[in-house]
MIDRENMAR-674525 format. One record per residue (C-alpha): residue in one letter; x, y, z. Coordinates in Angstrom, 1 decimal, padded with zeros to 4 digits. Each point is the difference from the previous one (the first is absolute). Layout:
N
+------+--------+--------+--------+
: rest :     px :     py :     pz :
+------+--------+--------+--------+
:    A :      X :      Y :      Z :
...
+------+--------+--------+--------+
This chain:
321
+------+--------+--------+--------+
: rest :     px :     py :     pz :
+------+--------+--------+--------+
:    X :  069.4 :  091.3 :  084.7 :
:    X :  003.4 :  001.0 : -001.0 :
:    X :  003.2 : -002.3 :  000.3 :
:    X :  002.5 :  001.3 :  002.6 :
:    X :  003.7 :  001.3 : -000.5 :
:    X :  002.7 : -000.1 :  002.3 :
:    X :  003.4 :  001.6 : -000.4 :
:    X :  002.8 : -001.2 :  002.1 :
:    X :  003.3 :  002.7 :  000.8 :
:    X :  002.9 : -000.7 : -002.6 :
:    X :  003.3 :  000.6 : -000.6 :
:    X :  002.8 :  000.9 : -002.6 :
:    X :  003.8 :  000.9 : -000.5 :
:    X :  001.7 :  001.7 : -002.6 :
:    X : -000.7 : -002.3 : -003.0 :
:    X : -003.8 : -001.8 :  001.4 :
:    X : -003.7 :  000.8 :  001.1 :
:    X : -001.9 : -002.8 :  001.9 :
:    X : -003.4 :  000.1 :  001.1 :
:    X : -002.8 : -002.4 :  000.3 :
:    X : -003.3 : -000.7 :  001.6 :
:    X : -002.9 : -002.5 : -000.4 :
:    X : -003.7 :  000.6 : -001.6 :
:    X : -003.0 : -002.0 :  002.0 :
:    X : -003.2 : -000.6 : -001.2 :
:    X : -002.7 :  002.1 :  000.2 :
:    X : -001.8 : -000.5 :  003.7 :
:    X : -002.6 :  001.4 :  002.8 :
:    X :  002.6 : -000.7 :  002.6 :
:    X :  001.0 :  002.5 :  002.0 :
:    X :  003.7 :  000.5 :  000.4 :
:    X :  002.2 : -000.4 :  003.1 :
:    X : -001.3 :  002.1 :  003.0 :
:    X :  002.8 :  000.7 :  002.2 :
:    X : -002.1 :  001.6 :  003.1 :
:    X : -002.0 : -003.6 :  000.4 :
:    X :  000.3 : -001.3 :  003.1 :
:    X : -000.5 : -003.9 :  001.3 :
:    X : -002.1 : -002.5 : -002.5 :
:    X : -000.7 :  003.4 : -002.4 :
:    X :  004.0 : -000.2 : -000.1 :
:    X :  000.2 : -003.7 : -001.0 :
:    X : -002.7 :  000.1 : -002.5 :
:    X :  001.7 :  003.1 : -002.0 :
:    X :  003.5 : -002.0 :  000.3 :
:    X : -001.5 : -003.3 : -001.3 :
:    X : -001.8 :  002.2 : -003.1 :
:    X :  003.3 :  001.0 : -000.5 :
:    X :  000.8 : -003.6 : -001.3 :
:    X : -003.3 : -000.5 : -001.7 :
:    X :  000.9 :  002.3 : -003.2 :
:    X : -000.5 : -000.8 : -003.4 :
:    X :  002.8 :  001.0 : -002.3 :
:    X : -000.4 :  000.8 : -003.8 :
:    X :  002.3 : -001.9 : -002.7 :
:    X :  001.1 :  001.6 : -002.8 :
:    X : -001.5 :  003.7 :  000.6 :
:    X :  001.6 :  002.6 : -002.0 :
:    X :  001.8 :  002.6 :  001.6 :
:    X :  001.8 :  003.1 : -000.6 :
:    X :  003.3 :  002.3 :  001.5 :
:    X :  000.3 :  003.2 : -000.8 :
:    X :  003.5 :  001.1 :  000.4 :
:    X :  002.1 :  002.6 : -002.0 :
:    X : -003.3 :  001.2 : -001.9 :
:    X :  000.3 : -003.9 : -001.3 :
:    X : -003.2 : -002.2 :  000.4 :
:    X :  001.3 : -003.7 :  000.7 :
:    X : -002.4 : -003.2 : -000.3 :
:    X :  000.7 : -003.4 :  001.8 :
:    X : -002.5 : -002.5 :  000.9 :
:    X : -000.5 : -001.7 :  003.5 :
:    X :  000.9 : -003.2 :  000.7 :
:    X : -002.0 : -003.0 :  001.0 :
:    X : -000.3 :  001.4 :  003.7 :
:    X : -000.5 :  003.3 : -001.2 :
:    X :  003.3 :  001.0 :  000.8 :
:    X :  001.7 :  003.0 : -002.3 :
:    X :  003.4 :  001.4 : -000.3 :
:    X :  001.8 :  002.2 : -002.1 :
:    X :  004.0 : -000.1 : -000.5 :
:    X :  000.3 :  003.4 : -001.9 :
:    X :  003.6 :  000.5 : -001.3 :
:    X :  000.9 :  004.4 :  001.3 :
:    X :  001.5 :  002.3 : -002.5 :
:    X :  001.7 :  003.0 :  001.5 :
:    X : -002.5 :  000.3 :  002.7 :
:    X :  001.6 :  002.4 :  003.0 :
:    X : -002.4 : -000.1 :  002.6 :
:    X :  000.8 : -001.6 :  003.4 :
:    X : -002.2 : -000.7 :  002.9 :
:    X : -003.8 : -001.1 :  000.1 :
:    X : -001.7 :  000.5 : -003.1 :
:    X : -003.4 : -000.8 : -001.3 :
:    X : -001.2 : -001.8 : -002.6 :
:    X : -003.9 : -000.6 : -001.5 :
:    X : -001.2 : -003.7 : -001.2 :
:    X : -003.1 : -000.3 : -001.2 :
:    X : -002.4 : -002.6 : -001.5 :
:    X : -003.1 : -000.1 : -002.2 :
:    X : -003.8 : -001.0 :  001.1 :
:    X : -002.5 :  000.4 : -002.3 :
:    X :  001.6 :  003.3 : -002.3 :
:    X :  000.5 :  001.3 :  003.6 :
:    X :  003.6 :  000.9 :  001.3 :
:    X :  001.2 : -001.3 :  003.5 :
:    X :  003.0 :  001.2 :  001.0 :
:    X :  001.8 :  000.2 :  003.6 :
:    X :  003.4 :  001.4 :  000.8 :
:    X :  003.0 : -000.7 :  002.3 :
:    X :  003.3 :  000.3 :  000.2 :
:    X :  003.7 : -001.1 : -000.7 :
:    X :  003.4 :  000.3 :  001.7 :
:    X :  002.8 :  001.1 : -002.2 :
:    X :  002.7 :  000.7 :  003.0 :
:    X :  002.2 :  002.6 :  000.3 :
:    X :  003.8 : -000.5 : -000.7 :
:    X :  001.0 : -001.4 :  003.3 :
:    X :  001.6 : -002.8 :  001.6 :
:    X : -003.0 : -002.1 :  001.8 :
:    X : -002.6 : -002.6 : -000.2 :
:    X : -002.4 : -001.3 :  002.8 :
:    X : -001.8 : -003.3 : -000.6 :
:    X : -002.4 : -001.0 :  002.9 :
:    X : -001.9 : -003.1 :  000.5 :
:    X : -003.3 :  001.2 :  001.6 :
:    X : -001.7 : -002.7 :  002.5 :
:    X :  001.9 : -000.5 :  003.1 :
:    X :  002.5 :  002.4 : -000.9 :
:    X : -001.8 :  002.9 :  000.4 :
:    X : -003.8 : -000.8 : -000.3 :
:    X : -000.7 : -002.4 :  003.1 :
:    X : -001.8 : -002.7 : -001.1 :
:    X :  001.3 : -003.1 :  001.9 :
:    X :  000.8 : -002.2 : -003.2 :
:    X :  001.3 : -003.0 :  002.5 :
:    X : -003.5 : -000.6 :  000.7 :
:    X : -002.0 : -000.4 : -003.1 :
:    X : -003.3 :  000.3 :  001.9 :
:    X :  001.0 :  002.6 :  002.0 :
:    X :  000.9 :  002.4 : -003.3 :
:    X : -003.1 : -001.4 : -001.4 :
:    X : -002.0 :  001.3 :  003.0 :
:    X :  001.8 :  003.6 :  000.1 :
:    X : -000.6 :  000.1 : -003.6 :
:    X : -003.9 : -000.3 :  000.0 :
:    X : -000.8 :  001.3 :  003.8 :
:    X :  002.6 :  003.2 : -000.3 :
:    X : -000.8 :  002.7 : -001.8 :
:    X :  003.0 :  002.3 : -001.4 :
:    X : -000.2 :  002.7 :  003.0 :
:    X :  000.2 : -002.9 :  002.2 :
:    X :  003.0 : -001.2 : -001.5 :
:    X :  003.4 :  000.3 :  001.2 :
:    X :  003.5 :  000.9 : -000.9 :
:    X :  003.6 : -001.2 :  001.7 :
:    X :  000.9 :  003.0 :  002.4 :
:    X :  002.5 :  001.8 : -001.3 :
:    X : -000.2 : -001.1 : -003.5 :
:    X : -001.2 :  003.1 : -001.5 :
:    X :  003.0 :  002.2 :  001.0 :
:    X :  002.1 : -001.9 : -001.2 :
:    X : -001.8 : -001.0 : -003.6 :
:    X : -000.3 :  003.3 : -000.2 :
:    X :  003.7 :  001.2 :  000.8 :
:    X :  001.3 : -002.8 : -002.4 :
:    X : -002.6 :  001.6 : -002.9 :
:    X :  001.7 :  003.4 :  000.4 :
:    X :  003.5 : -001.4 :  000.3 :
:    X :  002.6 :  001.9 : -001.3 :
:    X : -002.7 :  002.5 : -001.2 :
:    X :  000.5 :  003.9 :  000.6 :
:    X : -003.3 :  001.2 : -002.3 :
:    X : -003.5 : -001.5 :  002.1 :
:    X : -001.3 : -000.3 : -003.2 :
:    X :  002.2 : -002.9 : -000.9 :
:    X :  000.2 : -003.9 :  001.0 :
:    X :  001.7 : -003.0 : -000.4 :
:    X : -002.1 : -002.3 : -001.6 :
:    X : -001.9 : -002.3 :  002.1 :
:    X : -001.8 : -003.3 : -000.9 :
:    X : -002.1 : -002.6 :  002.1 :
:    X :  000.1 : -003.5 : -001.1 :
:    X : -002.7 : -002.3 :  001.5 :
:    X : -001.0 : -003.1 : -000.3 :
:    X : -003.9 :  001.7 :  000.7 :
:    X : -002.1 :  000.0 : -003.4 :
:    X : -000.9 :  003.1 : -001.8 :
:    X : -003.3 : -000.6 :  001.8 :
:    X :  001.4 :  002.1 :  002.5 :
:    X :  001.2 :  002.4 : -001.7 :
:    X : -002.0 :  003.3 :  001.2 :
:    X :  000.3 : -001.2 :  003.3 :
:    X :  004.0 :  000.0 : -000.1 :
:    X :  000.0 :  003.1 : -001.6 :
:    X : -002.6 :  001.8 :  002.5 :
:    X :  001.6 : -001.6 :  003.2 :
:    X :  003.7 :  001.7 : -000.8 :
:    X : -001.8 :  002.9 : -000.6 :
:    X : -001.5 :  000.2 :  003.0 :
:    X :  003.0 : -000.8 :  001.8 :
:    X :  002.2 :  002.4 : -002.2 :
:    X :  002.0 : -002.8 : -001.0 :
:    X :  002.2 :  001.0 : -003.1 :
:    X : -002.1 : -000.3 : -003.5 :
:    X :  001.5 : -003.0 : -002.2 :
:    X : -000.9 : -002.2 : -002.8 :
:    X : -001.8 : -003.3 :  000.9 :
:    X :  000.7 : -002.6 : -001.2 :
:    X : -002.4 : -003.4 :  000.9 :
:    X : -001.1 : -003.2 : -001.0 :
:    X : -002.4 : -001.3 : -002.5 :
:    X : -003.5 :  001.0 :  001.1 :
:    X : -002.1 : -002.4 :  001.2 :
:    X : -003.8 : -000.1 : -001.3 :
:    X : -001.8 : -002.9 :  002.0 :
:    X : -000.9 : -000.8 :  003.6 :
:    X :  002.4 : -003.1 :  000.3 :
:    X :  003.4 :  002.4 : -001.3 :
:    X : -001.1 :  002.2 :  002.5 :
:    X :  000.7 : -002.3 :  003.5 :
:    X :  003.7 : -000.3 : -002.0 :
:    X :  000.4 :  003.5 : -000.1 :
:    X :  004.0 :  001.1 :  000.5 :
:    X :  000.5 : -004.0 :  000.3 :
:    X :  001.5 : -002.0 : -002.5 :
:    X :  003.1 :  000.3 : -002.2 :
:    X :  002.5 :  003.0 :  000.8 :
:    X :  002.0 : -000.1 : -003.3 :
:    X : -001.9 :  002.8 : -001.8 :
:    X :  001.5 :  002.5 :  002.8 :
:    X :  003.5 : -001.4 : -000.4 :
:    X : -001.1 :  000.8 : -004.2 :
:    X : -001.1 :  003.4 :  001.1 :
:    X :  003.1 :  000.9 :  002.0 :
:    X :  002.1 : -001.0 : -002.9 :
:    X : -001.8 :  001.7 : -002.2 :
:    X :  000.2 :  003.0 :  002.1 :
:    X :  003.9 : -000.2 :  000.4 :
:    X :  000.4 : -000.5 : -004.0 :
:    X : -002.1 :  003.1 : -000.9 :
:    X :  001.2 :  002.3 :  002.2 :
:    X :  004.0 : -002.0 :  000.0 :
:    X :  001.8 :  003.9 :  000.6 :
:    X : -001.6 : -000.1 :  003.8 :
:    X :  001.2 : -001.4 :  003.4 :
:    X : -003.2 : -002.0 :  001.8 :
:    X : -001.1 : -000.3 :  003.3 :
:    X : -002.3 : -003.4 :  000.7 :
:    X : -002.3 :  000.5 :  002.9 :
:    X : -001.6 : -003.5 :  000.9 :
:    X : -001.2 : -002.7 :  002.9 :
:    X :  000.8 : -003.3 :  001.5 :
:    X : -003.7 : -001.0 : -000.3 :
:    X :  000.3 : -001.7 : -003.8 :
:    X :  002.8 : -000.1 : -002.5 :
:    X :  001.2 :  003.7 :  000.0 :
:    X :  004.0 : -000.8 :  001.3 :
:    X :  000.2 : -003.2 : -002.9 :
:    X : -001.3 :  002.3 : -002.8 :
:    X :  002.4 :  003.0 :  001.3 :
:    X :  002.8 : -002.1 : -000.1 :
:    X : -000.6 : -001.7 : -003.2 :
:    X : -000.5 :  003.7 : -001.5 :
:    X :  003.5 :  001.5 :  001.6 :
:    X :  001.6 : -003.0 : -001.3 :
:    X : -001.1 :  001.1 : -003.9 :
:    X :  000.8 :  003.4 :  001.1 :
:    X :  002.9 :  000.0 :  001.8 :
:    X :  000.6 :  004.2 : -000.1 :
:    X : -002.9 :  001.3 :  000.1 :
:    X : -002.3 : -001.1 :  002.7 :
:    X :  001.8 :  002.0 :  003.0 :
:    X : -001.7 : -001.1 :  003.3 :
:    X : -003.0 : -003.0 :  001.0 :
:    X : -002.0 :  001.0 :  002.9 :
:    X : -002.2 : -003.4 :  001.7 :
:    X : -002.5 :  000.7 :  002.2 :
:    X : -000.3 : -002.5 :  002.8 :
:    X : -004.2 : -001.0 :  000.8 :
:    X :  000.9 : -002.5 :  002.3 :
:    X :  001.2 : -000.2 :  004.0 :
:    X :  003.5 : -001.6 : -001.8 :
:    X :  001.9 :  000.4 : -002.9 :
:    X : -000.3 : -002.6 : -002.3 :
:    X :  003.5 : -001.8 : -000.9 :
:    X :  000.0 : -000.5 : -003.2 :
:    X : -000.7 :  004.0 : -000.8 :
:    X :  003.3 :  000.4 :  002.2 :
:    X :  001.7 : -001.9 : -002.2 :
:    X : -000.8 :  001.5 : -003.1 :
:    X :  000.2 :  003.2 :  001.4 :
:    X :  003.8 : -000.7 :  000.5 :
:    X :  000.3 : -001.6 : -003.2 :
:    X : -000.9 :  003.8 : -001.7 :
:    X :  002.7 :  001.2 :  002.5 :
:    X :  002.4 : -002.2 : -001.6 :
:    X : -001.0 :  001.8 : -003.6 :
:    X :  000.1 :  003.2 :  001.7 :
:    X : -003.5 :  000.9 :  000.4 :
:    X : -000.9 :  001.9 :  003.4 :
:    X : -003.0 : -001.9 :  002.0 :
:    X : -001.9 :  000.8 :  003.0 :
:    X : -002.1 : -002.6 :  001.3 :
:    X : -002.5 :  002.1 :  002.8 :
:    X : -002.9 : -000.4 :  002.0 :
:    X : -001.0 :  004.0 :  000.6 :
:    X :  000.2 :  002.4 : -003.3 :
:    X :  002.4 :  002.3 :  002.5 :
:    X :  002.9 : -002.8 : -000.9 :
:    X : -000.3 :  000.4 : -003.4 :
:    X : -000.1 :  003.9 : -000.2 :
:    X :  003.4 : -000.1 :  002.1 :
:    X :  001.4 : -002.5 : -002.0 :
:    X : -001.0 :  002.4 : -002.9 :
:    X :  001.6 :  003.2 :  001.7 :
:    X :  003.0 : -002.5 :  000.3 :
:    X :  000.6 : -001.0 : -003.3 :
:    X : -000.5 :  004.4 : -000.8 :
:    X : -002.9 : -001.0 : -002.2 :
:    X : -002.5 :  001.9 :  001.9 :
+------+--------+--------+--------+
């Protein structure tokens, strides 16, 4: 048996190349199989978090006829920070990793997002804010986790239109987008799935970026629970790489969305342009009004909303879309 590669989609600007993945050990198991239905569906999620990473495997990018080596780390997690040198292309672009088994080459590619010169960044939390997945009730997201496949999955009505108007914002050539990221407290685990569910609802393509993946049983019944600070991390990141755009920040009321948005648009005073909260409950909760008018006050536009049709005329308000 071979170990297993998995590439992850990356990103750059004018002066950096980042791309990363994770290496797991050689196994029989069979991957995730999206068309599983019922206890077939729960047993494919919960091998999911029953992988076995490899520590330490060498790896190799191959990028501007360059071969680079980096090792993984303990939880088999690789990624390269390649500085760019004159590099002129924009848009998706691929790049091949590849690792050694035996004198045998394994490689897998994916691709990156270099944007366009424009003025635009979406960053999208994923569970509850498009993806419903009722995160209020841990057993109930548990349950439509393991009992619903991905075609029985559902999306906010409305929320594709406008994802996908605020991806080609600004945008006269259908070839290009703003750059779009979804930042989730979900593992890696779930990766594919992600990636296959906005595909299927023709959700705008974007770079992922998750939590550590989980490799046991117990991790698994905490999945998307726990500490929230490695999205506020993310975000950041995000905003300091890319510091030239203005950002849109799509989130919920379910979890800690609004306190991470307005601890980011306090560091970033001018660039992050408008906060949309959606509301999962009957109510709005208070305390998400209240931050919501403290970003007024730093003159950030919000819209708090219950139906994506609010937020796509708040958007045509504000001439973004």
């Amino acid at each position: 048996m071979k170990p297993i590669l998995k590439l992850y989609r990356g990103y750059a600007n004018d002066q950096e190349l980042i791309v990363m993945g994770h290496v797991f050990r050689p196994t029989s198991t069979k991957d995730y199989n999206f068309q599983k239905k019922n206890f077939k569906n729960a047993a494919s999620v919960i091998r999911m978090f029953r992988i076995k990473t490899q520590a330490n495997a060498d790896v190799y990018l191959e990028h501007n006829n360059v071969k680079i080596h980096t090792k993984t780390l303990n939880d088999g997690y690789f990624k390269f920070c390649v500085p760019l040198d004159q590099y002129t292309k924009y848009g998706w672009i691929d790049y091949t990793v590849s690792i050694l088994h035996e004198n045998e080459t394994i490689a897998t590619t994916e691709s990156y997002i270099r944007p366009h010169k424009g003025n635009l960044g979406i960053i999208s939390d994923i569970d509850d804010t498009f993806l419903v997945s009722n995160t209020e009730n841990p057993l109930m997201k548990l349950y439509i986790l393991l009992f619903k496949n991905i075609d029985n999955r559902k999306v906010f009505e409305d929320v594709v239109p406008h994802y996908q108007a605020l991806s080609s914002a600004g945008r006269n050539n259908k070839e290009e987008q703003n750059a779009f990221f979804y930042v989730s407290s979900s593992e890696w685990n779930l990766y594919r799935f992600i990636v296959k569910f906005t595909e299927i609802h023709q959700l705008p393509r974007a770079v992922l970026l998750l939590k550590d993946i989980k490799t046991s049983l117990t991790d698994f019944f905490m999945t998307g629970r726990g500490n929230h600070n490695h999205k506020f991390d993310k975000i950041k990141h995000i905003l300091e790489f890319y510091p030239n755009l203005e950002y849109v920040l799509l989130g919920d009321d379910s979890q800690h969305d609004p306190f991470l948005y307005e601890a980011i648009c306090k560091i970033f005073p001018v660039t992050v342009k408008a906060v949309y909260i959606r509301q999962t409950g009957i109510h709005k909760k208070e305390k998400v009004e209240v931050i919501l008018k403290n970003l007024e006050s730093l003159k950030v536009s919000v819209c708090y909303f219950k139906n994506s049709k609010e937020a796509i005329a708040h958007s045509e308000m504000m001439g973004l879309i």
